[in-house]
C-alpha positions as CSV (number, residue, x, y, z in Angstrom):
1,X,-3.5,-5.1,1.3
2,X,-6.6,-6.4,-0.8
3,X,-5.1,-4.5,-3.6
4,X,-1.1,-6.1,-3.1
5,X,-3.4,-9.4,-3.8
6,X,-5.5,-8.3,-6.9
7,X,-2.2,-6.8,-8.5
8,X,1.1,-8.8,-7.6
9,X,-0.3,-12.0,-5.7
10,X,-2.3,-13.8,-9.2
11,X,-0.5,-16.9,-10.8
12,X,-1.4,-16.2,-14.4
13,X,1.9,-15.3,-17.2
14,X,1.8,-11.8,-17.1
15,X,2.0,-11.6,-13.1
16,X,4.3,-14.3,-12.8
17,X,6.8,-12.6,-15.6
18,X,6.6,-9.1,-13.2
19,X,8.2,-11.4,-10.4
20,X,10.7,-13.2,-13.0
21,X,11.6,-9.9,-14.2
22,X,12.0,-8.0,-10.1
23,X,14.0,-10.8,-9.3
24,X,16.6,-10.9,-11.6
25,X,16.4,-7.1,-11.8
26,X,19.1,-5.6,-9.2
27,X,17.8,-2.3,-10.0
28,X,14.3,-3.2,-9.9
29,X,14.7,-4.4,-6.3
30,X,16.8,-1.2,-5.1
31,X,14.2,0.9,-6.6
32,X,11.6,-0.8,-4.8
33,X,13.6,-0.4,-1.4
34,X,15.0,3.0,-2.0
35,X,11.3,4.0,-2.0
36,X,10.0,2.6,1.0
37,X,13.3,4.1,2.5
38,X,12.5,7.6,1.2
39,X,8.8,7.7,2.1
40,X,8.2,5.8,4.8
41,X,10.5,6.7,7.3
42,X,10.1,9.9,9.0
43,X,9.2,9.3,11.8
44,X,11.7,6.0,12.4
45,X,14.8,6.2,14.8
46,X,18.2,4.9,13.8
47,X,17.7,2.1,15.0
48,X,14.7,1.9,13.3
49,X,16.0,2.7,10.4
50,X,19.4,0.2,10.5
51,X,16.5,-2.5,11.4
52,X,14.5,-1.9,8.3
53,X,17.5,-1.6,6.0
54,X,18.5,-4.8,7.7
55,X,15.6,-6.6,6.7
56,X,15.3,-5.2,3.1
57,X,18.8,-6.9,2.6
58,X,17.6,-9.8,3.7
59,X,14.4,-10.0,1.7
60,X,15.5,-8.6,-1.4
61,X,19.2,-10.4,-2.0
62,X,18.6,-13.5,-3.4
63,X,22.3,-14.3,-3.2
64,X,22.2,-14.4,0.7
65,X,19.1,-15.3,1.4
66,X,17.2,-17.1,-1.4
67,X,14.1,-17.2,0.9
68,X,13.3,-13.1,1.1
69,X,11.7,-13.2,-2.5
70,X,9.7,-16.3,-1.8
71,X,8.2,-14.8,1.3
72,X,6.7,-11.8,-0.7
73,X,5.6,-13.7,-3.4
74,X,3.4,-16.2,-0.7
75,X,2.4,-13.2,1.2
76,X,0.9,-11.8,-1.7
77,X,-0.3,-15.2,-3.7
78,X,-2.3,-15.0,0.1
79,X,-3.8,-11.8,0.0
80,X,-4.8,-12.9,-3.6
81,X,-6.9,-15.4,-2.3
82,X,-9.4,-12.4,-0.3
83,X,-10.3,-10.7,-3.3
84,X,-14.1,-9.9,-2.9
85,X,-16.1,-7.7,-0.8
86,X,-16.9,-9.8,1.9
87,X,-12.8,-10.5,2.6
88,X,-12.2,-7.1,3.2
89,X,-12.0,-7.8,7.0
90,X,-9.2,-10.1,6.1
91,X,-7.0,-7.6,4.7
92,X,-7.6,-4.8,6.8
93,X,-6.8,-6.8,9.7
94,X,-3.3,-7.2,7.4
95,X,-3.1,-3.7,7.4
96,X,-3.9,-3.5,11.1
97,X,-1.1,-5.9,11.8
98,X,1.4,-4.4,10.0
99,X,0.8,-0.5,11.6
100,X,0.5,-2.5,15.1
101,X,4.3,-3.8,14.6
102,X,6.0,-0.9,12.5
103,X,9.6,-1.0,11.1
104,X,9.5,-4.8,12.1
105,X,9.3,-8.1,9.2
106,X,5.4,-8.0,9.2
107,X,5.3,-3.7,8.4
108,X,8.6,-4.1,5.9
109,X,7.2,-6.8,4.2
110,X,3.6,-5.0,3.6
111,X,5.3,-1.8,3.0
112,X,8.0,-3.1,0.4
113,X,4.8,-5.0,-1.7
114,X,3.5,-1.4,-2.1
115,X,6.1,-0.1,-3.1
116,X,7.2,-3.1,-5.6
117,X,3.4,-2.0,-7.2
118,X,4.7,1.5,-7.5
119,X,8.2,1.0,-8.7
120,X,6.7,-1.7,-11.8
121,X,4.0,1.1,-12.7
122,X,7.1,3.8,-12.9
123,X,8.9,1.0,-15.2
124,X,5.5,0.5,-17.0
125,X,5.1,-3.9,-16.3
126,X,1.7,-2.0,-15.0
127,X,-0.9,0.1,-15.6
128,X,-1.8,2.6,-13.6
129,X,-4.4,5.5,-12.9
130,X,-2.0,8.5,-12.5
131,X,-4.4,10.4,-10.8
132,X,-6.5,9.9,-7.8
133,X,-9.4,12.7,-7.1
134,X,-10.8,13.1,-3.4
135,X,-14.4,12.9,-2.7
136,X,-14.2,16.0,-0.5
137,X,-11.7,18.3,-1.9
138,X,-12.8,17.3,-5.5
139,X,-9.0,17.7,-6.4
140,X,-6.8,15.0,-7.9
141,X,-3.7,14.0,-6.6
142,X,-1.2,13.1,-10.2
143,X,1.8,11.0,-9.2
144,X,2.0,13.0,-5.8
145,X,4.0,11.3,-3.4
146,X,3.6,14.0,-0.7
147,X,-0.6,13.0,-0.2
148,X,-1.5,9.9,1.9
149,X,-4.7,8.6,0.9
150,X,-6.7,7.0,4.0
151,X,-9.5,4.4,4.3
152,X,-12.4,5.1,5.7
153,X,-14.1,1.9,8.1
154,X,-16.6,0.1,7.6
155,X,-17.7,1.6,4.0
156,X,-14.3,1.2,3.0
157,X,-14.3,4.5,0.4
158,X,-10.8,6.3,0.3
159,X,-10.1,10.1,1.0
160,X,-7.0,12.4,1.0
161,X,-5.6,12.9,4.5
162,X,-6.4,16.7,3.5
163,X,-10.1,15.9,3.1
164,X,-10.3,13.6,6.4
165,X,-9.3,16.6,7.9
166,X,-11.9,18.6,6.5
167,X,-14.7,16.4,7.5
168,X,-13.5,16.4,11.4
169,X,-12.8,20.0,11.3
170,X,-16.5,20.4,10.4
171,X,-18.0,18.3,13.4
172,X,-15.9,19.9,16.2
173,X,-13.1,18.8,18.7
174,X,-15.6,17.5,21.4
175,X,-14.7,13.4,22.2
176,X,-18.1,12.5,20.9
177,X,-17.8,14.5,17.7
178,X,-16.0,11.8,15.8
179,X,-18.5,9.9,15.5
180,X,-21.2,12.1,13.8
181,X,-18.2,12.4,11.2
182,X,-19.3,10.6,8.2
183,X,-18.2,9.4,4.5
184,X,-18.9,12.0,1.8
185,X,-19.6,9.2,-0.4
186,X,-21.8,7.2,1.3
187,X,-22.6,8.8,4.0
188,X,-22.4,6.1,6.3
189,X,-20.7,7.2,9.7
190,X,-16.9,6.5,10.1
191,X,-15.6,4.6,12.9
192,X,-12.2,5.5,12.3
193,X,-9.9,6.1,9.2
194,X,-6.5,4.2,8.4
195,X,-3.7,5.6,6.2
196,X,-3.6,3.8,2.6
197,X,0.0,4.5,2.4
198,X,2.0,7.1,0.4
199,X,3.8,4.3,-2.3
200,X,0.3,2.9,-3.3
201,X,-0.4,5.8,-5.9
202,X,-4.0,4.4,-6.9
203,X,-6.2,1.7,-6.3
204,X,-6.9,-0.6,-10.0
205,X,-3.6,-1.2,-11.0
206,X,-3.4,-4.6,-13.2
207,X,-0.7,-6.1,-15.1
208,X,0.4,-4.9,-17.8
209,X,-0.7,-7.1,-21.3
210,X,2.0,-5.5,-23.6
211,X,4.7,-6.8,-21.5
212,X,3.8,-10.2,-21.2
């Protein structure tokens, strides 16, 4: 979520014309949703899924219910505020929040801010890295919805889901042998890994300065 904040949650001109422009843009707010419905939902029930479809409704119609686009805007203007290093605990714990309570407000909420980054790199209000390489398969992934990335705790570095697998494969099945498991970057030793999420397609996007 540290990166929802860096992106979408600054109050200077050109972040605050990307939130002028999403909210006045019907399409731009179906595109969003339509994402997070096409990626993010395996796994959900029906009544999962009429719950979440519920909620986007409510968030994203301005018409009937004015408050939806002023709730992501604070939730990121507050994950803006954790922008360093040292508030990374902060946002994970976001992050950890959100996966504890899926297809509920807190999860659609989080969810739908990623995919609002993706949808306004598509439509070019921001940059974007199209590809993003993993440490331990040395491959990179362009505009690939299919491959989750996942962060790796405490060090924080990112891997494919692919290359997590790798580095467990290659310290055994035993219920100790997770934690000799450790990041090909830094080699520090991983305590457990958490999915990144399929709509964030790389971490340093910024607004756009053309567009502003």
């Amino acid at each position: 979520m540290q990166h929802v904040g860096r992106v979408i949650g600054g109050e200077d001109p050109c972040t605050c014309q990307l939130w002028d422009n999403f909210a006045s843009s019907r399409q731009s707010r179906t595109a969003a949703a339509d994402l997070l419905i096409q990626h993010e939902l395996d796994s959900a029930t029906d009544e999962d899924v009429s719950t979440v479809k519920n909620l986007l409704e409510r968030l994203l119609d301005p018409e009937s219910t004015p408050l939806g686009l002023g709730l992501l805007r604070a939730v990121a203007k507050e994950l803006h505020k954790y922008g360093s290093a040292a508030d990374l605990a902060i946002c994970w714990a976001w992050d950890a929040h959100a996966a504890e309570n899926e297809f509920k407000l807190v999860w659609v909420v989080c969810m739908l801010l990623y995919a609002i980054i993706f949808t306004r790199e598509q439509a070019g209000e921001l940059e974007k890295i199209d590809a993003v390489e993993c440490p331990i398969r040395l491959e990179c992934y362009v505009n690939d919805p299919d491959v989750s990335f996942v962060g790796l705790h405490p060090c924080m570095h990112y891997v494919s889901e692919p290359g997590l697998r790798d580095v467990f494969a290659k310290v055994g099945d035993g219920p100790d042998d997770a934690k000799e498991a450790r990041c090909p970057t830094c080699n520090e030793p991983i305590l457990f890994a958490k999915r990144a999420g399929r709509l964030r397609e790389a971490p340093a996007s910024r607004p756009h300065t053309d567009s502003c």
